[in-house]
C-alpha positions in Angstrom: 82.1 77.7 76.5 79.2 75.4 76.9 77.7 76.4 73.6 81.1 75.2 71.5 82.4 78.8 70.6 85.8 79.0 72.9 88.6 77.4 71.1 92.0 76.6 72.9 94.9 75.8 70.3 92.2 75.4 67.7 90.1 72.5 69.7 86.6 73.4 71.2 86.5 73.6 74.8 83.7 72.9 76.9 84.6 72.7 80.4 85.1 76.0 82.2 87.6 74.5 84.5 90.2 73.4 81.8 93.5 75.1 82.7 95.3 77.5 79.9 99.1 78.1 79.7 100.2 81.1 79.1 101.6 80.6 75.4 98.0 78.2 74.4 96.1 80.5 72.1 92.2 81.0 73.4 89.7 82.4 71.1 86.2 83.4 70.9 84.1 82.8 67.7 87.4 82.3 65.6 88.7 85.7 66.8 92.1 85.8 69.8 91.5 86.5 73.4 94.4 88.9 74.4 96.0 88.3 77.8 95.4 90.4 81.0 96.7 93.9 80.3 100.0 94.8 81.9 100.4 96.5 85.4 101.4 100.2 85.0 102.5 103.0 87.5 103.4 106.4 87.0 105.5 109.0 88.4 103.8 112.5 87.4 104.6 116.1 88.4 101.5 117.8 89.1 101.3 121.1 88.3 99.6 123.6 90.2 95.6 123.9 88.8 95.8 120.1 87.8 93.1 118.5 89.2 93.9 114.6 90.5 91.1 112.7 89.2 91.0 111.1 86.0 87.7 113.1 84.4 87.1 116.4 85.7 83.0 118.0 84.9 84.3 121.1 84.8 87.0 120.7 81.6 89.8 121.2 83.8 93.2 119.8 83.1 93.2 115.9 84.9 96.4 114.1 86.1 95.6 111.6 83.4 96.2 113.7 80.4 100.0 114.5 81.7 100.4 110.4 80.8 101.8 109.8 77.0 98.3 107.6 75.7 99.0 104.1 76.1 95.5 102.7 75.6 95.3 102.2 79.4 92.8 103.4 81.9 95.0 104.5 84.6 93.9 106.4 88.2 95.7 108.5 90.7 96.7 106.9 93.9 94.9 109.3 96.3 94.4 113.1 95.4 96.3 116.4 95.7 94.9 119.6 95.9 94.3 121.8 93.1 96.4 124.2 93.9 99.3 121.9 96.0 102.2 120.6 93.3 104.7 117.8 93.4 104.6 114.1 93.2 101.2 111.7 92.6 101.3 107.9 91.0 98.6 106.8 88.5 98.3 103.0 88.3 95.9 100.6 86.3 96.8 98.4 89.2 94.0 98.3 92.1 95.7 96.3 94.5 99.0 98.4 94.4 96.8 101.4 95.0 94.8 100.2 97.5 98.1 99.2 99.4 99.5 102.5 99.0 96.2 104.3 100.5 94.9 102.1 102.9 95.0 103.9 106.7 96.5 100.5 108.6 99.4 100.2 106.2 100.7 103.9 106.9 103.0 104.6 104.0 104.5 107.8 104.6 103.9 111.1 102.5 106.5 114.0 102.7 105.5 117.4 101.7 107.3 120.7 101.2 105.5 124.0 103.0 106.1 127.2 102.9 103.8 128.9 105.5 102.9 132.5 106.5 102.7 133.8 109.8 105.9 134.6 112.3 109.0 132.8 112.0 108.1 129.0 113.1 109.0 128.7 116.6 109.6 125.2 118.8 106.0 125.2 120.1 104.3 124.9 116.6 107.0 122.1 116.0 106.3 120.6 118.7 102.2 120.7 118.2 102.6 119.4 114.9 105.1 116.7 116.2 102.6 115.1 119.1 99.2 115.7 116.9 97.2 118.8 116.1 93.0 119.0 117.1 91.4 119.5 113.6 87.2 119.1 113.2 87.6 116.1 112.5 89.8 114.5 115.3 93.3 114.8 116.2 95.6 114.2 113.9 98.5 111.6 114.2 101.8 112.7 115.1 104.1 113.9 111.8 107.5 114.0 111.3 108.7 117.9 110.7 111.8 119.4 110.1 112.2 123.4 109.8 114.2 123.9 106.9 113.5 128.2 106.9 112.2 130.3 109.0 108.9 130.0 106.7 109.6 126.5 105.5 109.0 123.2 106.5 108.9 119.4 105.5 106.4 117.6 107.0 106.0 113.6 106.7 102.2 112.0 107.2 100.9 108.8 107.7 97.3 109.1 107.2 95.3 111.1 104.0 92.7 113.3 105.5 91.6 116.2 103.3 93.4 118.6 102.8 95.7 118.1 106.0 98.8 119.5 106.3 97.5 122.6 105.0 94.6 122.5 107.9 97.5 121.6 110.2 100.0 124.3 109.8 96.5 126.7 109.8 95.8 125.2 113.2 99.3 125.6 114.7 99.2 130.0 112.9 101.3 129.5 109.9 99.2 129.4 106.9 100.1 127.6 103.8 101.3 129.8 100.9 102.5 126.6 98.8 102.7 123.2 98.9 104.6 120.4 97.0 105.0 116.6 97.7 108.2 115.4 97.1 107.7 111.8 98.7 105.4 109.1 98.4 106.8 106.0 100.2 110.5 105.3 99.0 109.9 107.0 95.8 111.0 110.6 95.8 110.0 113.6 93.1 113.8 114.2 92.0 114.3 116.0 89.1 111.2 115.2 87.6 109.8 118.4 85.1 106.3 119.9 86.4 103.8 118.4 83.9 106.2 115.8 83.2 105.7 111.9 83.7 107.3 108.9 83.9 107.0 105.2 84.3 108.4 103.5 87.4 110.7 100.7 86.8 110.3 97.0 88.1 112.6 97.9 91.2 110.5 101.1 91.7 107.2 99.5 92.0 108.0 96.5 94.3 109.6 99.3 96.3 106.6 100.7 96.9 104.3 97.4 97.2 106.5 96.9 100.2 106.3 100.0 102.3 103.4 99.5 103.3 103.9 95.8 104.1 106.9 97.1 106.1 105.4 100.2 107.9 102.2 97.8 108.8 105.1 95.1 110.1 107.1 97.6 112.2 103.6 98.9 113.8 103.1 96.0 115.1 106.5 95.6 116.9 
């Protein structure tokens, strides 16, 4: 700016503390400054052997690529794994991620297991209900309904790796598959596997208040 080549409305500039409107045309050198690129988020269906990063070394198929291009660099919010399906957002927007996967705010995560082993009984219920020992720490209590005698749903409010399969391991019923059909208030529906979608307005401040909300009803 100091050297003369920002222009606002066609006049030089110089101070670097001059406010700008949002309809006052900026330029650099003659050529237009575009304005901050839009806030995104996406709805995907991960399929299983989908990895949920945005590059992957080895060539495998990445959450990203299930996204019509758009010109925007957009990340997943958190990770599944490989092999677990269902829901996962991908977001250009850092603070709405952050929000989503920070510890203190707590937004929930529902999964849908079905797990090997005898019938589920009211003990392993009742481990995974008050908090399971894992090697890294006892977990927080989660939410579980039986929905089969091999079934369950399972709601968390923390992200360690790879947890509700570790957990149902830990209480004898492996995991023999794995979808998430919640994140927060926004739910998988009907949504195709491979298939994505972008959130509405409505959908999005949805989810930038859950966590607001779960972090205001801790403290209670």
């Amino acid at each position: 700016m100091r050297a003369g080549r920002v222009t606002v409305g066609g006049e030089v500039v110089l101070d670097p503390a001059r406010d700008i409107g949002e309809t006052d045309r900026v330029a650099v050198d003659g050529s237009p400054v575009s304005g901050a690129e839009a806030r995104v988020v996406y709805a995907v269906h991960k399929p299983a052997g989908v990895v949920s990063t945005a590059r992957d070394p080895q060539g495998r198929p990445t959450v990203v690529s299930l996204v019509p291009p758009g010109g925007r660099r957009l990340y997943p919010v958190g990770r599944l794994d490989a092999d677990t399906t269902g829901l996962i957002l991908l977001t250009n927007d850092g603070e709405l991620a952050n929000r989503l996967m920070h510890p203190r705010y707590e937004v929930p995560r529902t999964y849908r297991a079905v797990v090997g082993g005898p019938p589920v009984r009211a003990p392993a219920l009742r481990s995974l209900r008050e908090g399971v020992p894992l090697d890294d720490g006892m977990t927080a209590p989660a939410e579980v309904r039986r929905l089969g005698a091999h079934e369950l749903e399972l709601t968390l409010r923390e992200g360690r790796k790879r947890q509700v399969r570790r957990m149902c391991e830990a209480v004898g019923h492996p995991v023999v598959s794995l979808v998430r059909v919640a994140f927060g208030p926004l739910g998988l529906g009907d949504l195709a596997p491979g298939s994505a979608r972008r959130l509405t307005p409505s959908e999005v401040e949805a989810l930038r208040t859950a966590g607001a909300t779960a972090w205001q009803n801790r403290r209670r």
